[in-house]
DRENKOL-702415 format. One record per atom (N, C-alpha, C): residue in three letters; x, y, z. Coordinates in steps of 0.2 Angstrom, whole numbers, plus 5000, padded with zeros to 4 digits. Example, Ala and Ser with C-alpha at 12.3 -4.5 7.8 and 13.67 -1.06 7.14 Angstrom:
! DRENKOL-702415
+------+------+------+------+
: rest :    u :    v :    w :
+------+------+------+------+
:  ALA : 5066 : 4972 : 5039 :
:  ALA : 5062 : 4978 : 5039 :
:  ALA : 5066 : 4984 : 5039 :
:  SER : 5064 : 4989 : 5035 :
:  SER : 5068 : 4995 : 5036 :
:  SER : 5064 : 5000 : 5039 :
+------+------+------+------+
//
This chain:
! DRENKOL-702415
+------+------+------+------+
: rest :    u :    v :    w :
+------+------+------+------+
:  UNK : 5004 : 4994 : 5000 :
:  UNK : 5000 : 5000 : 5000 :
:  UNK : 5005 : 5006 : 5000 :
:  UNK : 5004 : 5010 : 4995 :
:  UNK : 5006 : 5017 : 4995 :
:  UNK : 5004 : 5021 : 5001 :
:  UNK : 5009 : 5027 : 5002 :
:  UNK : 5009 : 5031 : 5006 :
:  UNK : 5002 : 5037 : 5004 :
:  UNK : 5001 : 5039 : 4997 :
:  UNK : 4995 : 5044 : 4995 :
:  UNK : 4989 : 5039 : 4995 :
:  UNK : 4991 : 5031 : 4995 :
:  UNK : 4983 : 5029 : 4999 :
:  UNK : 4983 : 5029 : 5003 :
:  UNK : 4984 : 5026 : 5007 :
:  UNK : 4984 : 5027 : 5016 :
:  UNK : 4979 : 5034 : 5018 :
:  UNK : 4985 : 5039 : 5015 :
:  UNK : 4983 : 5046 : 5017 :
:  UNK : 4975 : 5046 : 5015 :
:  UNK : 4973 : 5044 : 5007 :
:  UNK : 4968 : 5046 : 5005 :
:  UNK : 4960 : 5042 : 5010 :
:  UNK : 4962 : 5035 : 5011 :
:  UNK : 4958 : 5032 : 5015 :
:  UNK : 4958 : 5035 : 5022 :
:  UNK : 4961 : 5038 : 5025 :
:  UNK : 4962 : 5040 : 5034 :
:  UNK : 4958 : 5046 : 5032 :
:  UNK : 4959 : 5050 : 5028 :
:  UNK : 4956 : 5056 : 5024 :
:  UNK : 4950 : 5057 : 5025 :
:  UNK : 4947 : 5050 : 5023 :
:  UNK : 4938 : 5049 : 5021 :
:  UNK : 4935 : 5046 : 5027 :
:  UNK : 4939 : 5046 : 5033 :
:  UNK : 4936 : 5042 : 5040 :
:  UNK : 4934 : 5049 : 5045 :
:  UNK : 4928 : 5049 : 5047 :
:  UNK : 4929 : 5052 : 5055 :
:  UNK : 4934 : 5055 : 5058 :
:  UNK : 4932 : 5059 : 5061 :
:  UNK : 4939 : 5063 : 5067 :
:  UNK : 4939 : 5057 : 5070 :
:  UNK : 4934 : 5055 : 5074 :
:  UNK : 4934 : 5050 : 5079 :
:  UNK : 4939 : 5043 : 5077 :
:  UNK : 4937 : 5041 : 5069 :
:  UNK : 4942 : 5034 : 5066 :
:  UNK : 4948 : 5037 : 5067 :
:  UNK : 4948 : 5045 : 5063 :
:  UNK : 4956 : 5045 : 5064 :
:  UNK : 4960 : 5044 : 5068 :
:  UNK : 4956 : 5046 : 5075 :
:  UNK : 4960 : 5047 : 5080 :
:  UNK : 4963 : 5039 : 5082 :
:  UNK : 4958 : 5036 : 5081 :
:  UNK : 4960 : 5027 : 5079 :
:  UNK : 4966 : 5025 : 5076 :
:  UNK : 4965 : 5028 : 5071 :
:  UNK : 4972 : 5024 : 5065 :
:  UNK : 4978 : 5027 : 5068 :
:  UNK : 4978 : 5036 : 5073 :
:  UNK : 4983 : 5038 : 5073 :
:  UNK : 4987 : 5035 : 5081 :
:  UNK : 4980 : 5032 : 5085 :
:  UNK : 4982 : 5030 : 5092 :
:  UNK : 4985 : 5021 : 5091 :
:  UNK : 4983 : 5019 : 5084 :
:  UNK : 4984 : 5012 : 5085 :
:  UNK : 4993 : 5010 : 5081 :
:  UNK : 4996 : 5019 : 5077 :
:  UNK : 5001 : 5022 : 5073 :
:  UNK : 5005 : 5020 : 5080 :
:  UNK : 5005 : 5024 : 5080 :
:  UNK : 5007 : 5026 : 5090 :
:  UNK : 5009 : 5020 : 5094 :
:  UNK : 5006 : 5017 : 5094 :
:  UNK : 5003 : 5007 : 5097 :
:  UNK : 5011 : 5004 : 5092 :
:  UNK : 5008 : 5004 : 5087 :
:  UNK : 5015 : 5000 : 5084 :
:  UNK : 5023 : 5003 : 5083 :
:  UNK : 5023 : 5009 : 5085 :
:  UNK : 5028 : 5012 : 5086 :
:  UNK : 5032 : 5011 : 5091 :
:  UNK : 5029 : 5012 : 5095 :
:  UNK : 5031 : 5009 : 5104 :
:  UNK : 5033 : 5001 : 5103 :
:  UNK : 5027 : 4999 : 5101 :
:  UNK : 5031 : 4992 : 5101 :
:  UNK : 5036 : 4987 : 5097 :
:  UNK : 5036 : 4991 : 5092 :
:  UNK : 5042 : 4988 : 5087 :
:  UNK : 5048 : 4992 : 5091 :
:  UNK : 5046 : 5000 : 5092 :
:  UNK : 5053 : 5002 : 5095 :
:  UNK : 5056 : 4998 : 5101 :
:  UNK : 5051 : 4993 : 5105 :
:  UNK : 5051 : 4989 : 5110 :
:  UNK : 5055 : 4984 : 5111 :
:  UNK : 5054 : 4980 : 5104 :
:  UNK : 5057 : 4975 : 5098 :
:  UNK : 5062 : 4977 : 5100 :
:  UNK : 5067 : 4982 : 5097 :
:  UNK : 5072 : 4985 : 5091 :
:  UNK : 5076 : 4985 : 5100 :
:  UNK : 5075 : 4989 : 5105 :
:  UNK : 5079 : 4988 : 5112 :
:  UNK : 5081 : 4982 : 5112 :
:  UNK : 5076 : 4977 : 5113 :
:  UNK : 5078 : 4971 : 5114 :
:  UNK : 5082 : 4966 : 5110 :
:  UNK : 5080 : 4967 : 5105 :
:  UNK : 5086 : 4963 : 5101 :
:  UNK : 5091 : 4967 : 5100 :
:  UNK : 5093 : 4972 : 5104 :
:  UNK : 5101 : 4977 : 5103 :
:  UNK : 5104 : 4973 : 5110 :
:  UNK : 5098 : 4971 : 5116 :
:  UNK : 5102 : 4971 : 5121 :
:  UNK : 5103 : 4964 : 5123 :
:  UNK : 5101 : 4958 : 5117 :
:  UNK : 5103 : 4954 : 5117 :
:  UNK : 5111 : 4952 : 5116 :
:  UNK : 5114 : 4952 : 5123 :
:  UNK : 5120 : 4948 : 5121 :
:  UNK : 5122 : 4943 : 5120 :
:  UNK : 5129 : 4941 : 5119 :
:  UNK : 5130 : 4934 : 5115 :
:  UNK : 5134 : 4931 : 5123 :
:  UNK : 5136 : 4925 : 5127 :
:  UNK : 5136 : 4924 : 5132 :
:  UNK : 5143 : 4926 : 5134 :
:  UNK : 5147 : 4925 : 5128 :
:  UNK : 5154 : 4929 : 5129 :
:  UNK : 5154 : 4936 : 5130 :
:  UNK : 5151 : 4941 : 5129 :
:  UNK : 5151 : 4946 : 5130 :
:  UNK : 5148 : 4947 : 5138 :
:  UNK : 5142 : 4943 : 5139 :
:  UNK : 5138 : 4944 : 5147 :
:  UNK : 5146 : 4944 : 5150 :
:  UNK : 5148 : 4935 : 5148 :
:  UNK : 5153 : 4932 : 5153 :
:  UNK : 5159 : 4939 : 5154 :
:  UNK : 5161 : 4944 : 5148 :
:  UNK : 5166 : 4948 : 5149 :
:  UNK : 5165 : 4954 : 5154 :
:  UNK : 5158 : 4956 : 5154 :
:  UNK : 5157 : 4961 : 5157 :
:  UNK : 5156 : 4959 : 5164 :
:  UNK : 5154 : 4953 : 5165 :
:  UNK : 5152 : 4951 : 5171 :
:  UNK : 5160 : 4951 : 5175 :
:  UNK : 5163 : 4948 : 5173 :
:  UNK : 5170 : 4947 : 5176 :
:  UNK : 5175 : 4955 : 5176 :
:  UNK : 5173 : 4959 : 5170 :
:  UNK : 5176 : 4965 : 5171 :
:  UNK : 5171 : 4969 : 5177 :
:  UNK : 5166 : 4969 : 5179 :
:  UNK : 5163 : 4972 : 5186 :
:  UNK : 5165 : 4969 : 5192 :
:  UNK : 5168 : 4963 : 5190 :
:  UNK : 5170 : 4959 : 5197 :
:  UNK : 5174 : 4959 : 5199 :
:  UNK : 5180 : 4962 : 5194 :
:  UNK : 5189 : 4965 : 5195 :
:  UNK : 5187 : 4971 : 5196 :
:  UNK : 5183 : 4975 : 5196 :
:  UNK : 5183 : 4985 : 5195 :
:  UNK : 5186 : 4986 : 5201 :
:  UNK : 5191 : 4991 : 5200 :
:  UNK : 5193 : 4994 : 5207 :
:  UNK : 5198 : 4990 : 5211 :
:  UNK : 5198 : 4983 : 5210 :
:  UNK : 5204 : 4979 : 5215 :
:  UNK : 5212 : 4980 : 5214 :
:  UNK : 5212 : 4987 : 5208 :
:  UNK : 5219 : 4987 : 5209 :
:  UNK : 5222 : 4995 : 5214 :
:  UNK : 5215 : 4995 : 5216 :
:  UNK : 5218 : 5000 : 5222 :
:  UNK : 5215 : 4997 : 5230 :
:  UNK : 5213 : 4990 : 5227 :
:  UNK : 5213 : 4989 : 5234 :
:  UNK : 5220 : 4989 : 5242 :
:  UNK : 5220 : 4988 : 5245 :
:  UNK : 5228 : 4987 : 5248 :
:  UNK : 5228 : 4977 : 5249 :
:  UNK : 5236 : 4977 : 5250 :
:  UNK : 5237 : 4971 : 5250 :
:  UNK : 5236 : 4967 : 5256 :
:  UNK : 5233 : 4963 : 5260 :
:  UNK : 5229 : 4961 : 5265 :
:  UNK : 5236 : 4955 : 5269 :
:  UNK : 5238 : 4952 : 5262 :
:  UNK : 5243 : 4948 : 5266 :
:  UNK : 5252 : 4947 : 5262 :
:  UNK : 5255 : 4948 : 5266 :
:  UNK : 5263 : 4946 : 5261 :
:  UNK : 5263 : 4939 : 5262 :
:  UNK : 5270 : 4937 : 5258 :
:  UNK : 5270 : 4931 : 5257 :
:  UNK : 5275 : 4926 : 5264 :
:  UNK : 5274 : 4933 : 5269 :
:  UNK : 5277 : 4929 : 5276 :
:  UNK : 5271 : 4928 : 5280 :
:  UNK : 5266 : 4927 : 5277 :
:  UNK : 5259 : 4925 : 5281 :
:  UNK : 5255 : 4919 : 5275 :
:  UNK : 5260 : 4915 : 5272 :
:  UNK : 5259 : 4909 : 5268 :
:  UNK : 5262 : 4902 : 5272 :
:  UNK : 5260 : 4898 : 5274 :
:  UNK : 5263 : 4894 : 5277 :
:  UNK : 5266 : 4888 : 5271 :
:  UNK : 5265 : 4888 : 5267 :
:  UNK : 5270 : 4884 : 5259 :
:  UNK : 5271 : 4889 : 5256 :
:  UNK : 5275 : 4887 : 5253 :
:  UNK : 5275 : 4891 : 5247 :
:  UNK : 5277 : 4888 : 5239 :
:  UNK : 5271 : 4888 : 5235 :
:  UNK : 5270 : 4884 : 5228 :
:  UNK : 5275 : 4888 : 5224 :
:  UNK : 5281 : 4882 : 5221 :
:  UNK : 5285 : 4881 : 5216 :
:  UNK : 5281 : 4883 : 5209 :
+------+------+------+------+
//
């Protein structure tokens, strides 16, 4: 369907239909826009996995050091 049909049918309806066709425009908007987030924010499991492990490193290189190696009772070769 053409765009100057469309227009021409919506054209020949009621204010009250129009406001129909323009609140149900509206409806599919949102929801496709809905769609279109979601499949941007599906990630792939290597990328979850990367992200997940880089939040759970953040900041630990300014933690301080809690034990030296004269508080190790072995020490592995």
């Amino acid at each position: 369907m053409q765009l100057e049909e469309l227009i021409a049918k919506v054209s020949r309806l009621s204010a009250a239909r129009q406001q129909e066709v323009l609140d149900f425009v509206t409806f599919l908007e949102q929801r496709y826009a809905d769609e279109q987030v979601a499949e941007q924010a599906d990630w792939s499991d290597h990328q979850f996995h990367a992200l997940s492990i880089d939040q759970a490193m953040r900041g630990l290189e300014f933690e301080p050091d809690l034990y030296s190696e004269d508080d190790l009772k072995e020490r592995w070769q």
